[in-house]
C-alpha positions as CSV (number, residue, x, y, z in Angstrom):
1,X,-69.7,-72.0,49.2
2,X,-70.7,-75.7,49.3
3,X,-67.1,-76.6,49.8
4,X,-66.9,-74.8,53.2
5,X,-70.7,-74.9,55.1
6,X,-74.0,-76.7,54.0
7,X,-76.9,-74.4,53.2
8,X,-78.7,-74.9,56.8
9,X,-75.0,-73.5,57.9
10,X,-74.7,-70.3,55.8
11,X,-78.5,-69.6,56.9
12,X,-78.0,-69.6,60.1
13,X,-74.8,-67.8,60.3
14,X,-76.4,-64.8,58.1
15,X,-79.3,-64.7,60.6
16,X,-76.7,-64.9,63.6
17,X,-74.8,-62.0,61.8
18,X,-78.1,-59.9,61.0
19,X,-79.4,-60.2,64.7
20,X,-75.8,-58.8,65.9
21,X,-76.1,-56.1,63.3
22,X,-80.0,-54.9,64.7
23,X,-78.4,-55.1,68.2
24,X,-75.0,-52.5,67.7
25,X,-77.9,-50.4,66.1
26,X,-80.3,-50.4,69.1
27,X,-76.9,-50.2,71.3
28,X,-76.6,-47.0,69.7
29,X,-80.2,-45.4,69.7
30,X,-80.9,-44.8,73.1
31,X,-80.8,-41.5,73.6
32,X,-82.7,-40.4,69.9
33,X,-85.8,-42.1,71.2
34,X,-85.6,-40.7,74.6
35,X,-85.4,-37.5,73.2
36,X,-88.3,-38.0,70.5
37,X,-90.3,-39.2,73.4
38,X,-89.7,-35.8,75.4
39,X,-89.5,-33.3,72.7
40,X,-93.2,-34.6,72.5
41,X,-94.0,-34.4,76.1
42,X,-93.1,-30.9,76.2
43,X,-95.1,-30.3,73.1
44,X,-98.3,-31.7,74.2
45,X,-98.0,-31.3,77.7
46,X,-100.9,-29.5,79.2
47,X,-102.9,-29.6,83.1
48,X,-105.8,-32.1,82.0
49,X,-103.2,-35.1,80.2
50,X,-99.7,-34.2,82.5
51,X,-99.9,-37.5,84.4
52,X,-101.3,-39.8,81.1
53,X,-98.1,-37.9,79.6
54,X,-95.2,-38.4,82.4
55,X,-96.7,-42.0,82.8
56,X,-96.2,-42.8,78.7
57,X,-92.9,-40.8,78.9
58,X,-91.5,-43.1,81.5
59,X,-92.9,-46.1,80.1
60,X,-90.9,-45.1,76.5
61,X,-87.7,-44.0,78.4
62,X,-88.0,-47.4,80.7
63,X,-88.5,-49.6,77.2
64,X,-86.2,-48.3,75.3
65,X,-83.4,-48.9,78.3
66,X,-84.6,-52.2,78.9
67,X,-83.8,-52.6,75.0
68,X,-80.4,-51.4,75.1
69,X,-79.3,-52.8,78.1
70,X,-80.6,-56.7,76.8
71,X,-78.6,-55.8,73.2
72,X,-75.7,-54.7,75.2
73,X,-76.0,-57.6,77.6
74,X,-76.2,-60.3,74.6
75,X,-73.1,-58.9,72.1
76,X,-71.1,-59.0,75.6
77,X,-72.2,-62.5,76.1
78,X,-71.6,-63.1,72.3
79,X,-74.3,-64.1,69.4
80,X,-74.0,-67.7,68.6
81,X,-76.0,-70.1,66.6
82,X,-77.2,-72.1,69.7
83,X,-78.7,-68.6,71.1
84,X,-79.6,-66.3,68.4
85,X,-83.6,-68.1,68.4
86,X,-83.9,-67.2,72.0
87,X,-82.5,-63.9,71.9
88,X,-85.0,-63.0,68.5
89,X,-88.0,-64.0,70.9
90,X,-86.9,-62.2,74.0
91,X,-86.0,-59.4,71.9
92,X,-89.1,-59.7,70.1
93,X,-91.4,-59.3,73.5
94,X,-89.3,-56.1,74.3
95,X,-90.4,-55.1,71.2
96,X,-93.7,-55.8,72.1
97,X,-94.0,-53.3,74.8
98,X,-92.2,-50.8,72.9
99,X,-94.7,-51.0,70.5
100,X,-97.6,-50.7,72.6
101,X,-96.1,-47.6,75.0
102,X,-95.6,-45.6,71.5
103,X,-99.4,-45.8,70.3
104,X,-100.3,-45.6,73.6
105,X,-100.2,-41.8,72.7
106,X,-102.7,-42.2,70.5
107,X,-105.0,-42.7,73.6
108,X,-104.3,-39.7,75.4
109,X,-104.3,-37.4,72.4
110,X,-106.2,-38.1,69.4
111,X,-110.1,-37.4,69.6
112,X,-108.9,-35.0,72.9
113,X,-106.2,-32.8,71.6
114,X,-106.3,-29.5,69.2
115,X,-105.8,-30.5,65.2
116,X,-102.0,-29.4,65.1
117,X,-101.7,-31.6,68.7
118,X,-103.3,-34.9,67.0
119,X,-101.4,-34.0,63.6
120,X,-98.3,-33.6,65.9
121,X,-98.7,-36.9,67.1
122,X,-99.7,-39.1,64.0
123,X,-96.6,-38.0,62.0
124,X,-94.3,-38.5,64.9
125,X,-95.8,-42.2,65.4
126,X,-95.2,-42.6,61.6
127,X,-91.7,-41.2,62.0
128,X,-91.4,-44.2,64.7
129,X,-92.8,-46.6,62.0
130,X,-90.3,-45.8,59.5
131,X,-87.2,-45.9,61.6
132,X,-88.0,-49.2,62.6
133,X,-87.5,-50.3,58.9
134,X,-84.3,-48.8,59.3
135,X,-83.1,-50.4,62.3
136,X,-85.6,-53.5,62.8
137,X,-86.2,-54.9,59.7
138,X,-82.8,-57.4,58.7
139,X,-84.5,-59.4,61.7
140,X,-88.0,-59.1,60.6
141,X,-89.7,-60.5,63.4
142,X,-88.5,-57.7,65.8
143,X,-90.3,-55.1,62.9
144,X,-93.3,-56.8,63.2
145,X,-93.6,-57.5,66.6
146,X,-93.1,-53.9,67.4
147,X,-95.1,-51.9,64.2
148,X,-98.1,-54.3,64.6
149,X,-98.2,-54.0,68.0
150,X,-98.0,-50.2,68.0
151,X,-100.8,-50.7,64.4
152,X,-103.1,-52.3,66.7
153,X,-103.3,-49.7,70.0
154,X,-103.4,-46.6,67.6
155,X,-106.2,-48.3,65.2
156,X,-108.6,-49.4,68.5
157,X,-108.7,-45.4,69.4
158,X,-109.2,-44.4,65.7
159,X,-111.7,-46.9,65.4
160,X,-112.9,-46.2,68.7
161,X,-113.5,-42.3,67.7
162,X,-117.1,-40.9,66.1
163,X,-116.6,-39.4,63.0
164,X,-115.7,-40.5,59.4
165,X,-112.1,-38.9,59.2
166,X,-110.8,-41.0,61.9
167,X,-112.2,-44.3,60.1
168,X,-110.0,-42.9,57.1
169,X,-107.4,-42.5,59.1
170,X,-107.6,-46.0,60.8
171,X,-107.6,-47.3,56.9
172,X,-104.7,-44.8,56.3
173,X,-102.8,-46.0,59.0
174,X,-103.0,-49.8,58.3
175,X,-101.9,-49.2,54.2
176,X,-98.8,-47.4,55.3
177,X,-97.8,-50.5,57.9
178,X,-98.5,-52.7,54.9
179,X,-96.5,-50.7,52.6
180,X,-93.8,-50.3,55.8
181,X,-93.8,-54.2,55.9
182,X,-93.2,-54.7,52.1
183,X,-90.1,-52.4,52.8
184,X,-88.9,-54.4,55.5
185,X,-88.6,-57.1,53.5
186,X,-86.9,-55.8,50.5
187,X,-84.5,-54.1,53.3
188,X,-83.8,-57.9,55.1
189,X,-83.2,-59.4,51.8
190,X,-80.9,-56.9,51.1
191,X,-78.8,-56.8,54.4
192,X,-79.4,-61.0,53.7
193,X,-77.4,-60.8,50.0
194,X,-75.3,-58.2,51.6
195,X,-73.5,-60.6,54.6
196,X,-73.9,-63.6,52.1
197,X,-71.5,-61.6,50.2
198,X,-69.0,-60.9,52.6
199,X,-68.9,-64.3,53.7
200,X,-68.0,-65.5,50.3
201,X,-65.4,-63.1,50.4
202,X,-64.0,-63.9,53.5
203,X,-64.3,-67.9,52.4
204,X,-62.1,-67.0,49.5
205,X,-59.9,-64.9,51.1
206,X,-59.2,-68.4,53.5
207,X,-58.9,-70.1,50.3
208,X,-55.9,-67.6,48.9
209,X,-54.7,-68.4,52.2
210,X,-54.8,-72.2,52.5
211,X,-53.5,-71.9,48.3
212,X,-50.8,-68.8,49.2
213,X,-49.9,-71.2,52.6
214,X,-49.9,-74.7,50.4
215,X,-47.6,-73.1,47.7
216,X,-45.1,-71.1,50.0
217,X,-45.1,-75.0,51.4
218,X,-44.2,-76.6,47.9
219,X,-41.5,-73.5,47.2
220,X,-39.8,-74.1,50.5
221,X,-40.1,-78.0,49.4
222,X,-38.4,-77.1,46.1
223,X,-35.8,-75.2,47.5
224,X,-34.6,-77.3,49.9
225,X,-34.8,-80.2,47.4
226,X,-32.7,-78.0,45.0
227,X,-29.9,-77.2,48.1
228,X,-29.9,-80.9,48.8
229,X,-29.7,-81.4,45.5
230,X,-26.6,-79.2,45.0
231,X,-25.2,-80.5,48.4
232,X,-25.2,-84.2,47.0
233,X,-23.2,-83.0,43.7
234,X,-20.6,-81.4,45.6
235,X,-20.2,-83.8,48.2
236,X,-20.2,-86.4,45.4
237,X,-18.2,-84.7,43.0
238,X,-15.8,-84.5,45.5
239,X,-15.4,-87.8,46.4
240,X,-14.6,-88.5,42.7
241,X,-12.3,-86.0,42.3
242,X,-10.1,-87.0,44.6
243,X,-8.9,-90.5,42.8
244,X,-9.3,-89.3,39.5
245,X,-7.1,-86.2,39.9
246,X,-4.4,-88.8,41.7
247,X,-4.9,-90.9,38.5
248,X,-4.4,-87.7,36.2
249,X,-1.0,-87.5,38.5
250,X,0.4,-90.5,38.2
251,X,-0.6,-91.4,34.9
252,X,1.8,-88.2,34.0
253,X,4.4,-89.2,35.8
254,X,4.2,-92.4,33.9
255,X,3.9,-90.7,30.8
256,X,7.5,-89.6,31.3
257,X,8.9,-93.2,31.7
258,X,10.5,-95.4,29.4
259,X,7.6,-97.6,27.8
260,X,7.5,-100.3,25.7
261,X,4.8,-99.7,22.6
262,X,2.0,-101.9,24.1
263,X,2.5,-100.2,27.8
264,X,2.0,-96.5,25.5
265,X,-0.9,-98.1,23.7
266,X,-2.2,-99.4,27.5
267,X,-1.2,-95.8,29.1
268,X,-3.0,-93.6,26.5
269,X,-6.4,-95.9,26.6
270,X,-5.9,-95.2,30.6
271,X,-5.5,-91.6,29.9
272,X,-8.2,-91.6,27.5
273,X,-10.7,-92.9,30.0
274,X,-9.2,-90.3,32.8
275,X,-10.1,-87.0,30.7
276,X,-13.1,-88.5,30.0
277,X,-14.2,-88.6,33.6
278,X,-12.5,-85.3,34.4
279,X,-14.6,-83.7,31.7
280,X,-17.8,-85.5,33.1
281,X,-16.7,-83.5,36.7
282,X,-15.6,-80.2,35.2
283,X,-19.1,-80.6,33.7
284,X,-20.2,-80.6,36.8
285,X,-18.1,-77.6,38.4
286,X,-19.2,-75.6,35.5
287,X,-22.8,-75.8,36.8
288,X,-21.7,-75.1,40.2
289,X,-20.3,-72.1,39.3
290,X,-23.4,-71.1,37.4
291,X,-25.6,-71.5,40.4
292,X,-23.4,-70.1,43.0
293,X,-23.2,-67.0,41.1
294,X,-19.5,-66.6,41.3
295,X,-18.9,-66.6,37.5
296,X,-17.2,-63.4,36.7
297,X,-16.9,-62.6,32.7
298,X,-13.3,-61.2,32.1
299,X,-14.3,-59.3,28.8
300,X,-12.2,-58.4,25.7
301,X,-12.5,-57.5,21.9
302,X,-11.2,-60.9,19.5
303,X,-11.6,-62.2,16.2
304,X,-13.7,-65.4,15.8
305,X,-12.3,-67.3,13.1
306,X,-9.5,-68.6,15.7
307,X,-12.5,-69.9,18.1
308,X,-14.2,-71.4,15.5
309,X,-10.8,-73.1,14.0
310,X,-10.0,-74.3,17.5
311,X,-13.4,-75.8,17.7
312,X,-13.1,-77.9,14.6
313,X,-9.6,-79.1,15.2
314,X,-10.8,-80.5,18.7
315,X,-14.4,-81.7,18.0
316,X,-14.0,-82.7,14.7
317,X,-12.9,-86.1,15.3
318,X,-16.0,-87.0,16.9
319,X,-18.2,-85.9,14.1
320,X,-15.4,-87.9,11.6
321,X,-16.3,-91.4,14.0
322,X,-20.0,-90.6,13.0
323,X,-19.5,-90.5,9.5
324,X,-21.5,-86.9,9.8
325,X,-19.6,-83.6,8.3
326,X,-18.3,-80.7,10.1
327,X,-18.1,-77.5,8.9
328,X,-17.5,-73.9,10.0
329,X,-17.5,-71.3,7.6
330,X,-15.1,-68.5,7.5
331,X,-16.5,-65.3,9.3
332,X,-14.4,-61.6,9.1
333,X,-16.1,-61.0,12.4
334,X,-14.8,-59.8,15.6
335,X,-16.8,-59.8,19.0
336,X,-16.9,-58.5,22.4
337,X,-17.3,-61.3,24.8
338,X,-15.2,-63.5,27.5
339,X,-13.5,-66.0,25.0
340,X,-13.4,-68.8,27.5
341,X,-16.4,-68.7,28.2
342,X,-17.8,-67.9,24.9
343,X,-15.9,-71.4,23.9
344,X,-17.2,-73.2,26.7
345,X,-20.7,-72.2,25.4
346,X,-20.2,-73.2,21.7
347,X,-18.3,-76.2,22.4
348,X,-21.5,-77.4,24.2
349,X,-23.7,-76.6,21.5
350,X,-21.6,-78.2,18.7
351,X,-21.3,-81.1,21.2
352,X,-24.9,-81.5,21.6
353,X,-25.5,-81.0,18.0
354,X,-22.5,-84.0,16.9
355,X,-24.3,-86.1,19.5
356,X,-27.8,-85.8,18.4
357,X,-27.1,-86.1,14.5
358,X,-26.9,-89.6,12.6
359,X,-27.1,-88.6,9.1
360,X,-25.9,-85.3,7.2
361,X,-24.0,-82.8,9.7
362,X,-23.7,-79.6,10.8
363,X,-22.6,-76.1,10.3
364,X,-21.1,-73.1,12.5
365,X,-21.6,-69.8,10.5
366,X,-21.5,-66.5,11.7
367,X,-23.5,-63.1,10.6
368,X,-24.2,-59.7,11.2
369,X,-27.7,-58.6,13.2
370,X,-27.7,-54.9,13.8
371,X,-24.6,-54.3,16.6
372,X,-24.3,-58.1,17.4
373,X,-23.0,-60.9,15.8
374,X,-25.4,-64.1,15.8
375,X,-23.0,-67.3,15.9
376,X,-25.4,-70.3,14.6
377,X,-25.1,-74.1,14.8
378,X,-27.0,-75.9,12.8
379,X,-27.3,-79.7,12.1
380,X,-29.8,-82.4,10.9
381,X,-30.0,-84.1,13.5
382,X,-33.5,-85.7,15.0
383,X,-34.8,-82.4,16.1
384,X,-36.6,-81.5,19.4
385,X,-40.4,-81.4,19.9
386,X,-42.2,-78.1,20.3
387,X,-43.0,-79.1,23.9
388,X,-39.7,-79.8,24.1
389,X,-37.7,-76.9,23.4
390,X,-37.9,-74.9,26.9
391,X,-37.4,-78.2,28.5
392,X,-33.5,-78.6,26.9
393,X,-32.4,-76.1,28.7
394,X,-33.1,-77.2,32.2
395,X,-30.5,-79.1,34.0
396,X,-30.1,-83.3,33.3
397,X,-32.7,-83.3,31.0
398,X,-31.6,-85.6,27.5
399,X,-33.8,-86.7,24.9
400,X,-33.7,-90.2,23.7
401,X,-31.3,-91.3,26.9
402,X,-34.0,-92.9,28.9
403,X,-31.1,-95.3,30.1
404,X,-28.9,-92.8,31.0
405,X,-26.1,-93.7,28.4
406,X,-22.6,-91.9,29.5
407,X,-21.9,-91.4,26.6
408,X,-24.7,-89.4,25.8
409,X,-23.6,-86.7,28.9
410,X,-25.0,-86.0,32.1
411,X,-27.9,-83.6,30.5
412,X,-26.2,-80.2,31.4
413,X,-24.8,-78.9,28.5
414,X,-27.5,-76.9,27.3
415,X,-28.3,-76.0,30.6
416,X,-24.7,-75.0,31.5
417,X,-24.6,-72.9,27.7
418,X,-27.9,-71.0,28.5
419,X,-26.6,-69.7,32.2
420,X,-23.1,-68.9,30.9
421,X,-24.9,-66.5,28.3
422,X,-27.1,-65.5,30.2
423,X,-24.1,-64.0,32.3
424,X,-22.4,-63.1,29.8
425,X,-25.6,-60.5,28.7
426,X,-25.9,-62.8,25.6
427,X,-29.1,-64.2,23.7
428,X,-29.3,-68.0,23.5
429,X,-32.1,-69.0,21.1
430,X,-32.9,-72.1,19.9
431,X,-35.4,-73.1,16.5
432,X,-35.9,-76.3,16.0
433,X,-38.4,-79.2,13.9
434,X,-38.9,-82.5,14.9
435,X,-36.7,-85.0,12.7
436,X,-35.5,-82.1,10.6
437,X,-32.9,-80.6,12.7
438,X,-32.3,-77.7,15.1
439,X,-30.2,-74.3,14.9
440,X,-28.7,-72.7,18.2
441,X,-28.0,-69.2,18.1
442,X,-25.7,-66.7,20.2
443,X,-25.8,-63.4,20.2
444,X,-22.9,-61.5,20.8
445,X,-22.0,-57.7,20.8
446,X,-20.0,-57.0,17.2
447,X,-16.4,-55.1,17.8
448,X,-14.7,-53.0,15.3
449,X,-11.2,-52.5,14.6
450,X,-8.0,-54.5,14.4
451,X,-7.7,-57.2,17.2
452,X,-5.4,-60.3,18.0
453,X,-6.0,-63.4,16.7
454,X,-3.9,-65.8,19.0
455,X,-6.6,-65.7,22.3
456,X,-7.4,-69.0,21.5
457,X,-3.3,-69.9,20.6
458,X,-1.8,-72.7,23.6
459,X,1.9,-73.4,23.4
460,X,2.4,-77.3,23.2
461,X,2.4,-79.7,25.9
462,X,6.7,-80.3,24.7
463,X,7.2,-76.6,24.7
464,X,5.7,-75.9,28.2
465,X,7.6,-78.7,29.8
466,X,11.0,-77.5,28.0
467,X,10.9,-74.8,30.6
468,X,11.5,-76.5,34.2
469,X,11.1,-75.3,37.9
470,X,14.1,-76.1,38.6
471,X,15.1,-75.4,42.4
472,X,11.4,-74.3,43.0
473,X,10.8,-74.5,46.9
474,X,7.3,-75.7,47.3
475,X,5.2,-76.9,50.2
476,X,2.3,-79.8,49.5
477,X,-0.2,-79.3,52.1
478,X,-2.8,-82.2,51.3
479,X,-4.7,-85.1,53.4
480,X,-5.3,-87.6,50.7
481,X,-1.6,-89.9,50.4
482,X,-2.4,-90.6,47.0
483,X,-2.9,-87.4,45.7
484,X,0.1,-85.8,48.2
485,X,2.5,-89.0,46.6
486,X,1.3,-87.7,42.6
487,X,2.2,-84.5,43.4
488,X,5.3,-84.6,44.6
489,X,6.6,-87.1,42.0
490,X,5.0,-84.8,39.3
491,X,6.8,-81.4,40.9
492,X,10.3,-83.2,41.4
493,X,9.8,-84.4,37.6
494,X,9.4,-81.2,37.0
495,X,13.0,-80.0,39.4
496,X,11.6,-78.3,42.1
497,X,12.5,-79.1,45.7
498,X,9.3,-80.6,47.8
499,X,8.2,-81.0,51.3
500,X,4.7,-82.3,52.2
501,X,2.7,-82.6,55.1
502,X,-1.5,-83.1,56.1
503,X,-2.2,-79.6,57.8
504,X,-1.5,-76.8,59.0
505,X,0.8,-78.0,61.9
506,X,2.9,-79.6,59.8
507,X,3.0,-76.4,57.7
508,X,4.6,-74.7,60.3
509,X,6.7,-76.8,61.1
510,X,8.0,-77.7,57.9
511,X,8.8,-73.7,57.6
512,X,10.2,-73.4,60.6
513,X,14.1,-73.9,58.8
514,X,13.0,-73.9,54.5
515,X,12.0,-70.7,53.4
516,X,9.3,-71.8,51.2
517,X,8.9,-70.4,47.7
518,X,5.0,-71.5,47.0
519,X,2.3,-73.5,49.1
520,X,0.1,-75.5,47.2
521,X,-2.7,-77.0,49.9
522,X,-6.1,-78.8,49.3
523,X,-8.6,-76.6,50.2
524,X,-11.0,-79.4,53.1
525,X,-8.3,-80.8,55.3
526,X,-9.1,-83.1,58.4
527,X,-10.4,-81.4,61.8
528,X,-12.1,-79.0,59.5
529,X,-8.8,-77.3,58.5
530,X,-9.0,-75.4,55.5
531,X,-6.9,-74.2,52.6
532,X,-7.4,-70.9,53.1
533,X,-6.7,-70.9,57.1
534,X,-2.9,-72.5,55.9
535,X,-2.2,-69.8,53.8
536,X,-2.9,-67.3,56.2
537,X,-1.0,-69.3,59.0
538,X,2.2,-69.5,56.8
539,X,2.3,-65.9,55.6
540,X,2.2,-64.9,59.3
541,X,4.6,-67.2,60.2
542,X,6.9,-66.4,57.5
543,X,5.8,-62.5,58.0
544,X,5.9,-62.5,54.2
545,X,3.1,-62.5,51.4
546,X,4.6,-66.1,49.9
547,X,2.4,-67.4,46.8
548,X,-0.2,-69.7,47.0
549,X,-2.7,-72.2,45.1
550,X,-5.7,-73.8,46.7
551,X,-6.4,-77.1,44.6
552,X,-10.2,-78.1,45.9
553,X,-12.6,-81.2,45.0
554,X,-15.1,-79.4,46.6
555,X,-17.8,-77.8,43.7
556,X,-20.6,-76.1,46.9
557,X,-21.8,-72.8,45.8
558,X,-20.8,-71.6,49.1
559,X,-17.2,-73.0,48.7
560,X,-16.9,-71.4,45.7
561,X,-17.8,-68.0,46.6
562,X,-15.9,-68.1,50.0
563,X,-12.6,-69.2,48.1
564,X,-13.1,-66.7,44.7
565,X,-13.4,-63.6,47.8
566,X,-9.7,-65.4,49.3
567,X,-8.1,-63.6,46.2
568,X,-5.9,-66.7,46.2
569,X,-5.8,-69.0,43.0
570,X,-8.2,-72.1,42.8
571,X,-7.8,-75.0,40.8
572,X,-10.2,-77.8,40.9
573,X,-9.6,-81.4,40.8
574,X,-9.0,-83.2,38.7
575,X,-6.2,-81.0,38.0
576,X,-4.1,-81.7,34.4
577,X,-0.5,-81.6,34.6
578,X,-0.9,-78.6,32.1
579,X,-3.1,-76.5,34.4
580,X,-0.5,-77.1,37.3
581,X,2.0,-76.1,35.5
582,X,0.6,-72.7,33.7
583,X,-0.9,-72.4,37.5
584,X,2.5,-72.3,38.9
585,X,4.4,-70.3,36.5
586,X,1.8,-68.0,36.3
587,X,1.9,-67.9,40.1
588,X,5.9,-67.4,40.8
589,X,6.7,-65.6,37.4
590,X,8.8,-67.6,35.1
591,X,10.7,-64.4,35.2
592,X,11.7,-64.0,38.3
593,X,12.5,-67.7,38.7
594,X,14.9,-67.2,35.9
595,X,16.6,-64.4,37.4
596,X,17.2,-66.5,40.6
C-alpha cells in the first residue's frame, strides 16, 4: 500500500469512505424511525400527555428529516477529504438533537405512566440505542454524540424519580450504553479493516492494469520489432538476389564456352563463391516460408537409405576438409514424411553437427520407437550448455560465433529444422553435454510395405541439357537489364526463341503478332506492376490459359502467401540453371514439345 498513498492518505480515505457509508444508511431510514416514533404515540397516547406526545412526535419526525435531507444534501455535493471533518461535526449536532427528542420520552412517561406504558417505552429507547450501533457506529463520533445524549435526558428523569427501582434502572441503563459503546467500536474497526481491504484490492487490481497495460505495450513492441525485422530480410534479401541470380546466369552461359584450363579453374572458384551466397539466401527464404505459414508438406511413403546416401555423398566432403569421419549406418526403414523437406531438415542438422565438431565425428543411424522411426545425429563435437539448449533453436543464435564468421552460417539452421518439423507433425529433440557432444533426433511416422527408392535419384546436369527447347516461344518479362540479358542468353543456349521487355505494356505488345509459348516475369516490376497482374493481362489478351513462371527476389511472408494462392509456379532468386530448366520442362511438358 505504501507504493500508492502514505498512511495519513489511506486514513483519511477509509474515514471519507465510512462517513459516506453512515450517510446512504440514514438516506435510507427515514421512514422506520418516523414510524417507530408514531407506532409509540398511538400506544401511549392518552388526554393528560396528548400535547407533551404530538410536541415529541414532531420534534422526532422534524430530526430525523433534517438528518436525511443534510446526508442527502452532502453525497449530492460529494464526500471529499477537505469536507468530511466538517460534515462529522454538523452531522454530529444533528445527532445531538436526535438524541435528546428520543429520551425526551422518558419525561413524559416514566414515573407518570402504567408499568406496561413505562416498560413500553424503555425497551423501545433501547431498541433506538442498538440500531444506532448498526447504522452510527463506523463514524463513531455520530454514536456517541447521539446515545450519550439520549443516556443523559433518560438518566436525569430516572434519577430524578423516588424510589429504588428507578436508581437501578438509571445504573441499568448506563451499563448497557457502556456495553453499546464497546460494540461500536468492534463494529467501526471492522467496517475500518473491511474498506482497507477493498482498497487494497482495488490498488492491485490498478496494478494488473498498469502490469496487463505495460506488457500488451512490450508485446505490440516485440511484434512490430519482429515485422520489421522480417520486412528488412526481405527487402534485403531481395536486393541481393537480384545480382547474384544475374551472376548464376551468366556464369552458366560462360560455362558453356570454350575455356582455357586456368579460365575453368577461375570460372569454378567464381561459381563456387556464387552457390555459396545462393545457399546463404535460400537460407533465408526457407525461414520466410516458415514464418509466413505457406509451407505445405506434400507427403508420401520412401525408403531412407537413399536420403541418408545422398546426404553423405554431398556433405561428406566437408567433414573429409576437417579431418572428422562421417558415417551413416545402413537402416531397412521406410517413412512417411515430405522427402524434401525431411532432407532440408537433416541436412541442417548434419551441417550443424560437421560445423561444430573438431575431433572424432559423427553418425546418422536410424531405429525403430513404437510407430515412428527416430533418425539420430550424433557427433563429438563441443556440446551445448544446459542453458543453452532451448536457445539453439531460436533464429540467428550460434555458439562460439561472437564475430559473426560466414562461414559459421547465419544462425538459422536449427531454427529453420525445428519449424519445418514442426510442420511436418514431427518431434525434433535435442540431448546434449557440454564438450562431450550432442545427438539430434527426428521422429518420423514408420511405413510398411514395398516403396521406391529413387525419390532422392536427379538425372545429371549433361543428361538434362541433352534434351533442348528447341523452338520454345518464350516471353522475359523482367526490370533488372542484367538479369533480363542472363536470361535470354541462357534460353537461346538452350534453342528457344526469346522476346523481352520491362512490363506489362511491353507484354502486350510483344504478343500482339508471336503467339507466345511461355511467360516467364519477375514478380515486383516498376510502377508497382506485378508478376501476377502480367500473367493475367497476357492470358486475356491471348484469350488462352498460356503457361507461366513467376521468378521473385522478394522472400515477405505476405509475398509468399499472395503468390502460392496465384496457383502459378514460383521460383526464387537466385535461380540455378537446373531449376530453370526442370521449371520449364515441367511447365510446357517435354512431351508435348516433342510432338510439336
Amino acid at each position: 500500500m505504501s507504493d500508492w498513498r502514505t498512511n495519513a492518505e489511506l486514513n483519511m480515505d477509509i474515514r471519507v469512505e465510512q462517513v459516506r457509508l453512515v450517510f446512504i444508511s440514514m438516506k435510507n431510514s427515514l421512514y422506520l424511525g418516523i414510524a417507530l416514533a408514531l407506532v409509540l404515540v398511538l400506544a401511549l397516547y392518552s388526554a393528560d400527555n396528548s400535547v407533551h406526545l404530538l410536541i415529541w412526535f414532531a420534534l422526532v419526525a422534524g430530526g430525523r428529516v433534517i438528518c436525511v435531507s443534510y446526508a442527502i444534501l452532502a453525497l449530492r455535493s460529494g464526500i471529499t477529504a477537505s469536507n468530511t471533518l466538517k460534515l462529522i461535526w454538523q452531522m454530529c449536532l444533528i445527532k445531538a438533537f436526535e438524541g435528546l427528542t428520543w429520551g425526551a420520552l422518558a419525561w413524559i412517561v416514566m414515573g407518570q405512566g402504567s408499568l406496561p406504558e413505562q416498560l413500553l417505552t424503555m425497551a423501545s429507547l433501547a431498541g433506538v440505542s442498538g440500531n444506532a450501533v448498526s447504522l452510527l457506529a463506523p463514524v463513531f463520533p455520530l454514536y456517541a454524540s447521539m446515545q450519550l445524549m439520549q443516556l443523559g435526558v433518560i438518566n436525569s428523569k430516572l434519577w430524578l424519580i423516588d424510589g429504588s427501582s428507578y436508581t437501578v434502572l438509571a445504573i441499568g441503563c448506563t451499563l448497557y450504553v457502556i456495553g453499546q459503546i464497546g460494540q461500536a467500536l468492534i463494529v467501526q474497526r471492522a467496517s475500518r479493516q473491511s474498506i482497507a481491504l477493498r482498497f487494497e484490492n482495488r490498488d492491485l487490481l490498478k496494478r494488473l492494469q498498469i502490469e496487463s497495460t505495460r506488457t500488451e505495450q512490450a508485446l505490440v513492441k516485440a511484434e512490430e520489432a519482429n515485422l520489421a525485422k522480417s520486412k528488412f530480410l526481405a527487402a534485403a534479401s531481395h536486393d541481393l538476389r537480384q545480382p547474384v541470380h544475374a551472376q548464376e546466369l551468366f556464369l552458366e552461359v560462360l560455362a558453356r564456352s570454350e575455356l582455357s584450363q586456368a579460365q575453368q579453374k577461375a570460372l569454378n572458384s567464381a561459381r563456387a563463391a556464387s552457390q555459396a551466397s545462393a545457399q546463404m539466401l535460400n537460407t533465408l527464404l526457407d525461414f520466410s516460408r516458415i514464418e509466413a505459414g505457406v509451407i505445405e508438406p506434400q507427403r508420401k511413403s520412401f525408403h531412407l537409405q537413399p536420403l541418408l546416401n545422398k546426404l553423405e555423398n554431398e556433405l561428406g566432403s566437408q567433414a573429409d576438409a576437417k579431418n572428422i569421419v562421417y558415417r551413416s549406418r545402413e537402416t531397412p526403414f521406410a517413412v512417411n514424411s515430405d522427402p524434401a523437406l525431411l532432407e532440408l531438415i537433416l541436412r541442417n542438422l548434419i551441417s550443424n553437427a560437421i560445423r561444430y565438431t573438431n575431433d572424432g565425428g559423427l553418425l546418422v543411424a536410424c531405429r525403430k520407437q513404437g510407430r515412428d522411426v527416430s533418425i539420430e545425429v550424433f557427433d563429438t563435437g563441443i556440446g551445448i550448455e544446459p542453458a543453452q539448449q532451448t536457445e539453439v533453436f531460436r533464429e540467428f543464435h550460434q555458439l562460439g560465433n561472437p564475430e559473426r564468421d560466414r562461414l559459421k552460417g547465419l544462425g538459422l539452421g536449427l531454427a529453420i529444422s525445428d519449424g519445418l518439423a514442426h510442420s511436418l507433425g514431427h518431434t525434433l529433440t535435442l540431448r546434449s553435454r557440454s564438450g562431450r557432444g550432442s545427438v539430434f533426433r527426428v521422429r518420423v511416422p514408420f511405413a510398411w510395405g514395398n516403396f521406391s527408392s529413387d525419390a532422392f535419384a536427379a538425372p545429371s546436369t549433361q543428361q538434362m541439357y541433352t534434351e533442348r527447347l528447341l523452338g520454345l516461344r518464350v516471353l522475359v518479362i523482367e526490370d533488372d537489364a542484367s538479369v533480363r540479358q542472363g536470361m535470354l542468353q541462357l534460353l537461346e543456349g538452350w534453342g528457344c526463341e526469346c522476346r523481352e521487355g520491362e512490363n506489362i505494356e511491353d507484354a502486350l505488345r510483344l504478343i500482339a503478332d508471336w503467339p507466345v509459348q511461355l511467360l516467364i516475369s519477375d514478380y515486383r516490376l516498376r510502377e508497382h506492376q506485378t508478376g501476377g497482374q502480367v500473367v493475367r493481362q497476357v492470358r486475356a489478351a491471348m484469350g488462352a490459359e498460356i503457361q507461366a513462371l513467376i521468378i521473385t527476389g522478394d522472400t515477405a511472408p505476405e509475398r509468399l502467401r499472395e503468390t502460392r494462392d496465384s496457383g502459378v509456379p514460383l521460383l526464387h532468386k537466385p535461380v540455378s540453371p537446373m531449376q530453370l530448366y526442370r521449371a520449364i520442362s515441367d511447365s510446357v511438358g517435354m512431351r508435348a514439345l516433342l510432338d510439336e
